[in-house]
C-alpha positions in Angstrom: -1.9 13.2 -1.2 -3.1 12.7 1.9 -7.2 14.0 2.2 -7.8 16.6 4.1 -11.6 16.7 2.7 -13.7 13.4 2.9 -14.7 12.2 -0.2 -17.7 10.6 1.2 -21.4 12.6 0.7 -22.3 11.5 4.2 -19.4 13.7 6.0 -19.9 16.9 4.3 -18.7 19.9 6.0 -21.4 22.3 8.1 -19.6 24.8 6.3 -20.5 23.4 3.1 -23.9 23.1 4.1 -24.5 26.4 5.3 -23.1 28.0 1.7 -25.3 29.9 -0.4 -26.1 28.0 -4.0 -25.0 29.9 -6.6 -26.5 30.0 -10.5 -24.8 32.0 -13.1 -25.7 31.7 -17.0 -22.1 29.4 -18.8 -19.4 31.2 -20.4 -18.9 28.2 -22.8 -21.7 26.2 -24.3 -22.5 23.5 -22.7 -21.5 23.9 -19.3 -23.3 25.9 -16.3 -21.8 27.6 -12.9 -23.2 25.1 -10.0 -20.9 26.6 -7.3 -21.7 26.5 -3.5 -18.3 28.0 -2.6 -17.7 30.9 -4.9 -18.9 34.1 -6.4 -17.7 36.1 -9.6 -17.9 39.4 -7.3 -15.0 38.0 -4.9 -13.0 35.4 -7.4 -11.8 35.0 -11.2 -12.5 32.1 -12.8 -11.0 30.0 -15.8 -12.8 27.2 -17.6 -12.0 24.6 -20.3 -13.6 21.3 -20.7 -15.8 20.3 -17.9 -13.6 22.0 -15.6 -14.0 25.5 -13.8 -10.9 26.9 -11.5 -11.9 29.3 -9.3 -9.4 31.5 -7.3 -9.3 34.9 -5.1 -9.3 37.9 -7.4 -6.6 39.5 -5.2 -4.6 36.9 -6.4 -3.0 35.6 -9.5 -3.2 32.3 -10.4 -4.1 31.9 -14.0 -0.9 30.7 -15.1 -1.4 27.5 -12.6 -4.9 27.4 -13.5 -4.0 26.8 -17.4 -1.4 24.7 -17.3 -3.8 22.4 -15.2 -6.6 22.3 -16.6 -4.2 20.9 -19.4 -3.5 18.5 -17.4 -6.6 17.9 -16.0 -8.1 17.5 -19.2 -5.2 14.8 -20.5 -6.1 12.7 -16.9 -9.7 13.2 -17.9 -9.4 11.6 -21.5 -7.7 8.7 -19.6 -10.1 8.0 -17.2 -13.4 7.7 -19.8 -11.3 6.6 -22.5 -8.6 3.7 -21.5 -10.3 2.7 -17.8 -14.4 2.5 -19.1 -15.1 5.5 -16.3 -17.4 8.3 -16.4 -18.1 12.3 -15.6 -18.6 13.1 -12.5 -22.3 13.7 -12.0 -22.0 17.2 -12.0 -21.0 17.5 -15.4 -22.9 14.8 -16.9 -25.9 17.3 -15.5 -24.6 20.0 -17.6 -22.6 21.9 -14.7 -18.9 22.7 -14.0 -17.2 20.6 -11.9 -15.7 22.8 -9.4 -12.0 23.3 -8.3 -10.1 25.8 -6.1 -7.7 27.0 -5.5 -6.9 28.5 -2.0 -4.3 30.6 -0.7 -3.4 28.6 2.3 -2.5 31.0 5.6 -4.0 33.8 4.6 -7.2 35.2 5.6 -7.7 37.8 3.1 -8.1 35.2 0.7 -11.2 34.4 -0.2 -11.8 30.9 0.3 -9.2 30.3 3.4 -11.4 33.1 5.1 -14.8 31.4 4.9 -13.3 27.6 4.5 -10.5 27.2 6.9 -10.6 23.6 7.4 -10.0 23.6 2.8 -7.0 21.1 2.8 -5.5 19.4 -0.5 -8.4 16.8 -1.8 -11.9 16.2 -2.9 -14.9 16.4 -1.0 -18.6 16.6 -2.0 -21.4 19.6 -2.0 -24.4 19.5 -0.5 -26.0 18.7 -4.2 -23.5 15.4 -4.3 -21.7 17.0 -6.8 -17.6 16.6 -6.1 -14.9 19.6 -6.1 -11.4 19.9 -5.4 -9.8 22.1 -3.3 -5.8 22.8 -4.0 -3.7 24.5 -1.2 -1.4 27.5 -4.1 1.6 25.7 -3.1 0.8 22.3 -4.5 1.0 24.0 -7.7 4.5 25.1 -7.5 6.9 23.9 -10.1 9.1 22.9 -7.1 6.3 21.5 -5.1 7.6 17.7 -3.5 11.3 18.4 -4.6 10.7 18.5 -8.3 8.3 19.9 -10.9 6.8 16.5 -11.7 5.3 16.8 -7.8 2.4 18.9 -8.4 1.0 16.3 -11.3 1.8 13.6 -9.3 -0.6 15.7 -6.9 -3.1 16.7 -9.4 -3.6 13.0 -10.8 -4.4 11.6 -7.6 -6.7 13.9 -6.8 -8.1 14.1 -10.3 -9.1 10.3 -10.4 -10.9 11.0 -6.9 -13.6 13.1 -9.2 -13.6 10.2 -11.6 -14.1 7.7 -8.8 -16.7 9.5 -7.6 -19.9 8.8 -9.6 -19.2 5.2 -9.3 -18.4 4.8 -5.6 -21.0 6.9 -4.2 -24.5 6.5 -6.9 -23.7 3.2 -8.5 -21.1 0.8 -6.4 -22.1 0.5 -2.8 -19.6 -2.3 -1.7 -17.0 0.0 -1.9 -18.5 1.7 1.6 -20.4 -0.7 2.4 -18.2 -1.8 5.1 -15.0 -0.2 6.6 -12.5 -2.7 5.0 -13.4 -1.5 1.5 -12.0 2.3 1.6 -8.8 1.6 1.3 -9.3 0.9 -2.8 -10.0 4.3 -2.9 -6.5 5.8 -2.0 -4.9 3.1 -3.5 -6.4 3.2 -6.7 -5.9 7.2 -6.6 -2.1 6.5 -6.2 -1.8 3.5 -8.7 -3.3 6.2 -11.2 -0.9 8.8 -11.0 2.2 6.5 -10.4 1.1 5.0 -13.3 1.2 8.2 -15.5 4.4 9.0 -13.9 6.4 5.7 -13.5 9.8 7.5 -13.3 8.9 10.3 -11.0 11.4 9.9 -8.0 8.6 9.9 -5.8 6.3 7.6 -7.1 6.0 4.3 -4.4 7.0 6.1 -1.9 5.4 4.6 1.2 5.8 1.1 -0.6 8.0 0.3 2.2 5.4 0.2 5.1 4.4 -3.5 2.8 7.9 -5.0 3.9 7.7 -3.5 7.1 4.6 -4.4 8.5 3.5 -7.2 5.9 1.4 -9.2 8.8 -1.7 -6.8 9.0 -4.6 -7.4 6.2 -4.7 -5.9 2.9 -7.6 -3.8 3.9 -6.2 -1.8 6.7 -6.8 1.7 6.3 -8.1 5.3 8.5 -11.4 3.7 9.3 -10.9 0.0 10.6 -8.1 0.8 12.3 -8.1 -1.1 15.5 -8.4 0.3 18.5 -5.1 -1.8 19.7 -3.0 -0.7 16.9 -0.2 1.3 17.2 -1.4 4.7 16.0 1.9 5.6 14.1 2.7 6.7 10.2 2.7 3.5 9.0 -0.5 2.1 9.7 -2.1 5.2 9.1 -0.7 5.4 5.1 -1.0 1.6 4.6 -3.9 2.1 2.1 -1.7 4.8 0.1 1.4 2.0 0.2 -1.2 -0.6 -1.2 -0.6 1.6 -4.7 2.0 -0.4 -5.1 0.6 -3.9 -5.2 -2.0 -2.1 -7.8 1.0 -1.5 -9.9 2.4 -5.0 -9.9 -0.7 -6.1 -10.6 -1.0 -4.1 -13.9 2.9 -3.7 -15.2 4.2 -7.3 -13.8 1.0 -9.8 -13.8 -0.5 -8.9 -16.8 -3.5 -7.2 -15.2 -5.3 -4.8 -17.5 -5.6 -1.6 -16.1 -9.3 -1.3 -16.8 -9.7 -4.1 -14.9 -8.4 -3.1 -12.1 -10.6 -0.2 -11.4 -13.9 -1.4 -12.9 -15.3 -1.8 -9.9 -16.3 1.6 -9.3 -18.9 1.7 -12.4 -19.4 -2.2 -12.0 -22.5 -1.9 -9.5 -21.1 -4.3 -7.1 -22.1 -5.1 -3.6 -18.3 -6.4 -3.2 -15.4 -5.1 -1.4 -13.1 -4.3 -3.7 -10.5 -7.2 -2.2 -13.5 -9.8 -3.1 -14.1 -8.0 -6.5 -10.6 -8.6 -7.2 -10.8 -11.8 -5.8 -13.5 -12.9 -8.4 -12.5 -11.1 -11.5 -8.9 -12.3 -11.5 -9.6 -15.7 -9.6 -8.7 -16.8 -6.3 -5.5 -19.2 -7.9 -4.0 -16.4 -9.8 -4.7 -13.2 -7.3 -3.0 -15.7 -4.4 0.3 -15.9 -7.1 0.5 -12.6 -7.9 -0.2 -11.1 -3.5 2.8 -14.0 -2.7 4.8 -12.8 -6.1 4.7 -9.1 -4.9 5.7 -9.8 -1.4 8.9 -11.7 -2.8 9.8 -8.9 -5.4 9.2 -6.4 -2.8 11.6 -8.2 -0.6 14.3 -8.1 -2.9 14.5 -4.5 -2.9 11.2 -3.8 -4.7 13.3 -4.9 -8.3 9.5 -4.1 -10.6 10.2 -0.3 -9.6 13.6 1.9 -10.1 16.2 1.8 -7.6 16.6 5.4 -7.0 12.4 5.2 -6.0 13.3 2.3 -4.0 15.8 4.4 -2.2 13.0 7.3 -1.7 10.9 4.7 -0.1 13.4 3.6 2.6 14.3 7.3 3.2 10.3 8.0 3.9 10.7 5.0 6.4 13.3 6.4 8.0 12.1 10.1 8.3 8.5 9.2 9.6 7.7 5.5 10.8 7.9 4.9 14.5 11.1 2.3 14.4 9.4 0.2 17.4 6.8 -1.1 15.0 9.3 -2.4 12.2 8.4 -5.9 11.8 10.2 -6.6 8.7 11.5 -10.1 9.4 9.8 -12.7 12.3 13.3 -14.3 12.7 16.6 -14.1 11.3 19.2 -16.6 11.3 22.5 -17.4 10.2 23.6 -20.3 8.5 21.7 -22.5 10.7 17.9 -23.5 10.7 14.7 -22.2 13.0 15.6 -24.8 15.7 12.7 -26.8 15.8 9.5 -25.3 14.9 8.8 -22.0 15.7 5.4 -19.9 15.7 5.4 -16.1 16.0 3.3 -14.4 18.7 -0.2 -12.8 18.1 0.7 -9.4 17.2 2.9 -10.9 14.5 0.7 -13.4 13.2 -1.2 -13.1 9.9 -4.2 -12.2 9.1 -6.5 -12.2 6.0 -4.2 -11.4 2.9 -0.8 -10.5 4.6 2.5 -12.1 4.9 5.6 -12.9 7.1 9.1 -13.2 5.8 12.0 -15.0 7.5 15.6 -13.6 6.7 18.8 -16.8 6.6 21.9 -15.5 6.5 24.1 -18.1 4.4 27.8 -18.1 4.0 28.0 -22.7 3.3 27.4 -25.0 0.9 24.4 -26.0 2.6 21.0 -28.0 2.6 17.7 -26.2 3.8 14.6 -27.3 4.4 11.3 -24.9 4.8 8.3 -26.2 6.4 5.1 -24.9 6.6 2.4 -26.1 8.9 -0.6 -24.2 9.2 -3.4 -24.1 11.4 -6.7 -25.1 9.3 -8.8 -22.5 10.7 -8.4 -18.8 11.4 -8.8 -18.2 15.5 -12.6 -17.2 14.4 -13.1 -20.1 12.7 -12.7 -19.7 8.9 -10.8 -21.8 6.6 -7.3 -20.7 6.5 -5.6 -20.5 3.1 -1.2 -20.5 3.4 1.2 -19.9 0.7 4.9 -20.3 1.0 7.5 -19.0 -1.3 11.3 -18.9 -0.5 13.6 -16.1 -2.5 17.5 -16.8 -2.8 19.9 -14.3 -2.9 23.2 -15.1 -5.1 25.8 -13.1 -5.7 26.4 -14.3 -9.1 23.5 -15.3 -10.7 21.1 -12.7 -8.8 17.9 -13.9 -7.6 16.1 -16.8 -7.7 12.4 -17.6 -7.0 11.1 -21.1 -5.4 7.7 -22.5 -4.3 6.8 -24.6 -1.6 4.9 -27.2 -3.0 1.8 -27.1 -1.3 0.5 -30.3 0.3 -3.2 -28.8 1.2 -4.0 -25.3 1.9 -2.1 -25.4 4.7 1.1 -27.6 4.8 4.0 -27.6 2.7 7.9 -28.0 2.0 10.7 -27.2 0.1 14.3 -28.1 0.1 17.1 -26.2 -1.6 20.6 -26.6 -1.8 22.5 -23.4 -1.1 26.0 -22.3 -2.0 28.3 -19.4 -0.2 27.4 -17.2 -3.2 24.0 -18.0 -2.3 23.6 -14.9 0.7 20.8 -14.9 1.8 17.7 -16.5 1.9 13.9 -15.6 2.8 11.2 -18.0 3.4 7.7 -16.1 3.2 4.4 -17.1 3.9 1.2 -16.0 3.3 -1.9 -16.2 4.1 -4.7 -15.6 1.8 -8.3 -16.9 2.9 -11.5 -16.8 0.9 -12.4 -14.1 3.7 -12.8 -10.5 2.8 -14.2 -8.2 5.5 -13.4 -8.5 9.4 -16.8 -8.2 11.1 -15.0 -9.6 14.4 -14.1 -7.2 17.2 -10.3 -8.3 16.3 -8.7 -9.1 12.9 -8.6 -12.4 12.9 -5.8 -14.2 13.4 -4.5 -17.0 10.8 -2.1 -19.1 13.0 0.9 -21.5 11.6 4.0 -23.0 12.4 6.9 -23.3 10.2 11.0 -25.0 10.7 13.9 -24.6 8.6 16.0 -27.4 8.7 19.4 -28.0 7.6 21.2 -31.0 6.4 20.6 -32.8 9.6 17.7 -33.8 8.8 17.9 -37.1 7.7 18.8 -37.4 12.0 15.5 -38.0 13.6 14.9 -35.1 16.6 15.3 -37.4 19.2 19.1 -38.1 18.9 19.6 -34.3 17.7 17.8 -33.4 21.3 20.3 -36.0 22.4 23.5 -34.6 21.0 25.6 -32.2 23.5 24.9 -28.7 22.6 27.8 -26.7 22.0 29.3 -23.1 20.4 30.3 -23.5 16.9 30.7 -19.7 15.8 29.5 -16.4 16.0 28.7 -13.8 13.8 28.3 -10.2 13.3 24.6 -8.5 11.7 26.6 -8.9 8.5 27.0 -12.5 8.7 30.9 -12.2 8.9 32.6 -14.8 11.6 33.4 -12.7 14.4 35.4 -13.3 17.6 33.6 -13.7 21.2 35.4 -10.5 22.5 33.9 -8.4 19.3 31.6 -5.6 21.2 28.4 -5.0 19.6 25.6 -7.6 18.5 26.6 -11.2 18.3 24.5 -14.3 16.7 25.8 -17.3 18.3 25.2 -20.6 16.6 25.1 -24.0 18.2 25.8 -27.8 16.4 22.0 -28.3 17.4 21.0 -25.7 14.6 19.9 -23.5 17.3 21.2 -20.0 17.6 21.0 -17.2 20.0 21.4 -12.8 19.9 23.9 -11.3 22.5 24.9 -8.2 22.8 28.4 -7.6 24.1 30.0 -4.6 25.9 33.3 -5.1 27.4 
């Protein structure tokens, strides 16, 4: 899934440039051959619909070739008929819209002979007419672990070509500054995880949106900051963002045409502020906090088994340094005071923190929110703050803060042992859509969990000795001071502290 072509007109290949145009009279009605890449001497050729597969005559790949063009067609019928999109512009000009497929490795083919840099995706041809190049193996009936993986394949990069008369001839604001892109991949993912819902698969780099949930929406390959890490992570964070597209349509109620009208809209909008305006600010800030807490309890809109695929992607290819899944976590005790997270932490435009509270009492908790009113460039800030609760019984349970202004609120639950675990997420979602600053800009707040003791004013908690009251193991199981490994130590003060211990 990842592009190895861009699918921009502007970064077309020298290679592409420097191919020979290439007329030949159609084999069906209707359709011509407009290839700049092949030749009927060198390479067969299959056609149905407006598609034309073209592949190395040493080779054999008609079987692939019909059973997707099948498929092709079935995405195709989709795209014009349910989502309101259109040919590709090569086809509504009467031509063929080129695919091929290359034997990746080997130089007697064809096509990996004179286009060695071919990768899996969609690019465009020097007449701004998109094709697709397919690597043989994608096509496999094994390909990704199961059969299913080459349409999952062939979807994504099927909705590029449907994308593509839209976002480069009719929609500029898609391109029109770096932070747009990202709807691109997104949208390409949401498509085929939404024709294939079950596939194992499907979601899986949702987890980079738990794990680093403090960068903006937008991030993606070309506004990534210089002073980022440059890991797996950040890199696929626009191919994550699939799966906020998906609890937009199958949770919110978001019509799936909606969603991806933009690219035939003619908008000078990003697509974040398209989104912003056709669903409305009040609602698209519910559904971005709603996401974050279903995500955090273990992604519940999707299956469990895809969940578990997610978490085994993180595992095999993030860097584990830059896992910032939870600012704090505590154990049944509060934040201490108030507590603000450093800079690299802190939000930005449309992204969240959560806070993890480990609870084993029957206990009172207060979650306070205090924003700063401005971003650290200047603009209004807009916070959020939503609490999920844990219970072993009764499963889980979803509570808002109630929201003084746009930046100060509070919430105060009473929690039970069977209530496990708590987290308090915020989120902040500005009426600011691009980051023309050198930096993202930072959207600053402060926020304290409290427990019971707060009907005590701070001054005669500061005054109270401070002593040990019990420690407890990652688990959140009482453990003994002489217990090797990592220790949470909590105070009467509501403070708490992380040892490790090694006797």
């Amino acid at each position: 899934m990842n592009l190895l072509l861009q699918t921009t007109r502007k970064k077309i290949s020298v290679a592409i440039i420097l191919s020979c145009l290439l007329f030949l009279p159609s084999i069906t009605k209707g359709y011509t051959i407009n290839s700049v890449h092949g030749n009927l001497t060198n390479c067969d050729t299959m056609t149905r619909g407006i598609f034309i597969v073209w592949w190395d005559n040493n080779f054999n790949y008609s079987a692939k070739a019909n059973l997707m063009l099948d498929s092709m067609l079935a995405f195709r019928n989709t795209c014009l008929n349910d989502l309101g999109m259109q040919d590709p512009l090569n086809a509504q000009n009467g031509y063929y819209c080129n695919i091929y497929i290359h034997t990746l490795g080997d130089t007697t083919d064809f096509f990996t002979a004179n286009f060695p840099t071919w990768g899996n995706g969609v690019g465009g041809d020097v007449n701004g007419y998109p094709f697709m190049t397919l690597p043989n193996y994608v096509l496999d009936t094994n390909y990704s672990g199961t059969t299913m993986g080459r349409w999952i394949n062939l979807a994504h990069e099927t909705f590029h070509i449907f994308q593509s008369h839209g976002m480069w001839d009719i929609t500029p604001g898609i391109y029109s500054t770096d932070d747009g892109g990202w709807f691109v991949e997104a949208s390409a993912n949401w498509f085929a995880f939404n024709r294939y819902p079950n596939y194992i698969r499907s979601f899986v780099e949702s987890e980079i949106l738990v794990r680093t949930p403090h960068v903006p929406l937008w991030l993606g390959w070309a506004n990534l900051p210089i002073y980022y890490p440059n890991n797996w992570q950040r890199q696929v964070h626009q191919y994550a963002l699939s799966t906020f597209l998906y609890y937009l349509t199958n949770n919110a109620g978001i019509a799936d045409s909606n969603l991806v009208s933009i690219f035939y809209s003619g908008t000078t909008l990003t697509p974040q502020e398209y989104m912003y305006n056709q669903i409305g600010g009040a609602a698209l800030r519910n559904h971005f906090i709603g996401c974050a807490a279903h995500m955090t309890n273990g992604f519940d809109f999707i299956l469990p088994f895809q969940h578990n695929s997610a978490q085994n992607e993180w595992n095999t290819y993030a860097n584990s340094l830059d896992d910032n899944q939870f600012i704090q976590t505590y154990i049944n005790t509060g934040s201490g005071g108030w507590f603000q997270p450093i800079d690299s932490l802190t939000t930005n435009a449309w992204s969240f923190n959560t806070y993890k509270l480990f609870n084993t009492n029957t206990q009172t908790y207060t979650f306070e929110l205090n924003g700063d009113v401005t971003g650290n460039y200047g603009d209004n800030s807009h916070f959020q703050g939503k609490v999920l609760v844990q219970n072993s019984v009764t499963g889980a349970s979803f509570y808002n803060l109630t929201m003084n202004n746009n930046y100060q609120g509070t919430l105060t639950l009473n929690l039970t042992p069977n209530d496990t675990a708590a987290y308090f997420m915020i989120a902040s979602m500005p009426e600011i859509f691009v980051d023309a600053n050198p930096l993202f800009q930072l959207f600053p707040y402060k926020m304290r969990i409290s427990t019971g003791l707060t009907g005590i004013s701070e001054t005669v908690i500061a005054a109270l000795p401070k002593f040990e009251i019990a420690r407890y193991n990652v688990l959140g199981q009482k453990i003994d001071k002489n217990i090797d490994g990592l220790q949470f130590i909590v105070y009467n003060d509501g403070s708490s502290k992380k040892v490790f211990i090694q006797h």
